[in-house]
C-alpha positions in Angstrom: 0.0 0.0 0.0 1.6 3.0 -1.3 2.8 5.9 2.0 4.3 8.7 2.7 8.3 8.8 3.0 9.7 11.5 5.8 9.7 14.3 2.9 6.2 14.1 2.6 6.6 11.9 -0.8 4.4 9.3 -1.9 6.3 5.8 -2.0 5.7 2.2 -2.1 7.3 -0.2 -0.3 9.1 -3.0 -2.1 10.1 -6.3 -0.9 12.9 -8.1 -2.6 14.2 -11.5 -2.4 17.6 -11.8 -2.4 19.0 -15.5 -2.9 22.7 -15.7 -1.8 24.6 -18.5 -2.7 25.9 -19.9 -0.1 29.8 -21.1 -0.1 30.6 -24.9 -0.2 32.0 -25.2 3.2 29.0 -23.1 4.7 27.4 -26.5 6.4 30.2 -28.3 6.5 31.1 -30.2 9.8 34.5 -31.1 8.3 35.5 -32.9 10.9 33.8 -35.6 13.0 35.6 -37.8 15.6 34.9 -41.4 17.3 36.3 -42.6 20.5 36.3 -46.2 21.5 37.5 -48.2 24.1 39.1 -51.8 23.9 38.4 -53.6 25.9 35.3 -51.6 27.1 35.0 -53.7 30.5 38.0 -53.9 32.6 39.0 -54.9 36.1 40.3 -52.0 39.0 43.7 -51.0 37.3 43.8 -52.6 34.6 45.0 -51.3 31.2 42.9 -50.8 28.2 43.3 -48.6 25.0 41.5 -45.8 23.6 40.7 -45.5 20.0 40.1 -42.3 18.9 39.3 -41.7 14.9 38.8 -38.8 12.7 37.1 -39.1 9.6 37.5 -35.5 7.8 35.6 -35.0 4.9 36.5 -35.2 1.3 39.1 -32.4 0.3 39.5 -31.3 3.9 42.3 -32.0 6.0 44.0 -31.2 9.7 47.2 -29.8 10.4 49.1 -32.5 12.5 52.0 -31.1 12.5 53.4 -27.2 11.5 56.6 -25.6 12.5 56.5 -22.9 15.3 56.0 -19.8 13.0 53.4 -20.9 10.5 50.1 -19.6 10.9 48.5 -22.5 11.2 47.2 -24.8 14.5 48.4 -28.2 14.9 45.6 -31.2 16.2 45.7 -31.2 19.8 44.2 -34.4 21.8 43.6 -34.3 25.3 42.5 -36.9 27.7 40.3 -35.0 30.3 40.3 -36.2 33.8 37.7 -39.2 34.8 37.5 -41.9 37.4 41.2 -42.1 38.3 41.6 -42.9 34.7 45.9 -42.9 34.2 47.4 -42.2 31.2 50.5 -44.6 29.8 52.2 -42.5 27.5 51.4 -40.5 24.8 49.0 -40.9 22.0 50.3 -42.9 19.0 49.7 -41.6 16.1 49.3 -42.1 12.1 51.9 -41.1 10.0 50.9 -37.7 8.6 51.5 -36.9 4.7 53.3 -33.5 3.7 51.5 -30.7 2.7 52.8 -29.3 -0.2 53.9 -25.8 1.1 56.6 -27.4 2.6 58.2 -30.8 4.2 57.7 -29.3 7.9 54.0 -29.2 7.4 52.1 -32.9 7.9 48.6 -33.3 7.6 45.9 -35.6 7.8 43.3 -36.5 5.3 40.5 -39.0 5.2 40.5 -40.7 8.3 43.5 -40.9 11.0 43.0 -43.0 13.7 45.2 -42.2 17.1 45.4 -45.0 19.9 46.8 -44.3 23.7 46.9 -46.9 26.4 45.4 -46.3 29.3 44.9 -47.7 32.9 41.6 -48.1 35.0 41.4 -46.4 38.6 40.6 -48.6 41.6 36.5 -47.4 41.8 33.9 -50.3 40.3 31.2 -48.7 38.0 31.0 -46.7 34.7 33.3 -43.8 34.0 33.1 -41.8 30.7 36.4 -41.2 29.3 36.6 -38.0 27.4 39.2 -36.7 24.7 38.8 -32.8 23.4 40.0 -32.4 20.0 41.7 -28.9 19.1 42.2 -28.4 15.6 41.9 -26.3 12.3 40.2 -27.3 9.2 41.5 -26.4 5.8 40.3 -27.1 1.9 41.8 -26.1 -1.0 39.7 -22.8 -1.0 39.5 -21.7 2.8 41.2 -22.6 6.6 38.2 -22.4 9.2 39.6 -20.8 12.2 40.4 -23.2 15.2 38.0 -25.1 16.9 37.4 -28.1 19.6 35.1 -31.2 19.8 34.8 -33.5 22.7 34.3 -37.0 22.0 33.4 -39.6 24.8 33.4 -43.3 26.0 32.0 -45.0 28.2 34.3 -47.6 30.5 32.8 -50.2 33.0 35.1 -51.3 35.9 34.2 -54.0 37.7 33.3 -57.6 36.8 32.2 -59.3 33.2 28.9 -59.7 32.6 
């Protein structure tokens, strides 16, 4: 219905749509991770290893390893505190390819799957095991700005059933 505009002026309003194209990697959760624990059931201190896998999608990758001065963030895994739950050593990882800015950078594509050995705490009953994930996610076209996950497991101490 046509108005009037501050000045006094007769004017009618007009809606437009306006369809943006949105970019490729505007939905894109490139990055989902999996934790699993083997064996899931374990007695009062005894050792077990977690399984932790990333699948990225296609034509996205991680940095897993960059030197000190490149602008980019190396994966990070963390084991968060649970249940007395001891960590043996560090994780183990894949073997990275080079990226081909240079032989210092390694990344990961696809899927890369990390183990570490742990060690149950003394307590029966269910504990959840928890790894957080800091990483950035590149494609050929754009490098999302770093970002964490959390993935989880859950762990029964006690007796078999």
């Amino acid at each position: 219905m046509p108005g009037l505009n501050p000045l006094g002026e007769r004017c009618t309003q007009m809606v437009m749509e306006l369809d943006f194209e949105e970019p490729a990697y505007g939905n894109v959760q490139p990055c989902a991770g999996k934790l699993m624990l083997n064996p899931a059931t374990v007695s009062p201190g005894e050792e077990f290893e977690a399984v932790l896998t990333l699948q990225l999608e296609p034509l996205w990758y991680l940095y897993a390893e960059v030197p000190d001065n490149a602008p980019y963030t190396a994966a990070e895994f963390s084991l968060l505190p649970a249940g007395g739950i001891e960590p043996l050593g560090d994780w183990v990882r894949p073997p990275a390819e080079t990226y081909d800015q240079g032989d210092k950078i390694k990344i990961y594509r696809g899927e890369a799957t990390l183990r570490r050995r742990l060690r149950a705490g003394g307590a029966k009953g269910l504990t959840t095991v928890r790894v957080r994930i800091s990483f950035q996610a590149c494609s050929p076209e754009t490098c999302l700005g770093p970002e964490e996950m959390e993935v989880s497991a859950v762990l029964r101490v006690g007796e078999s059933e």
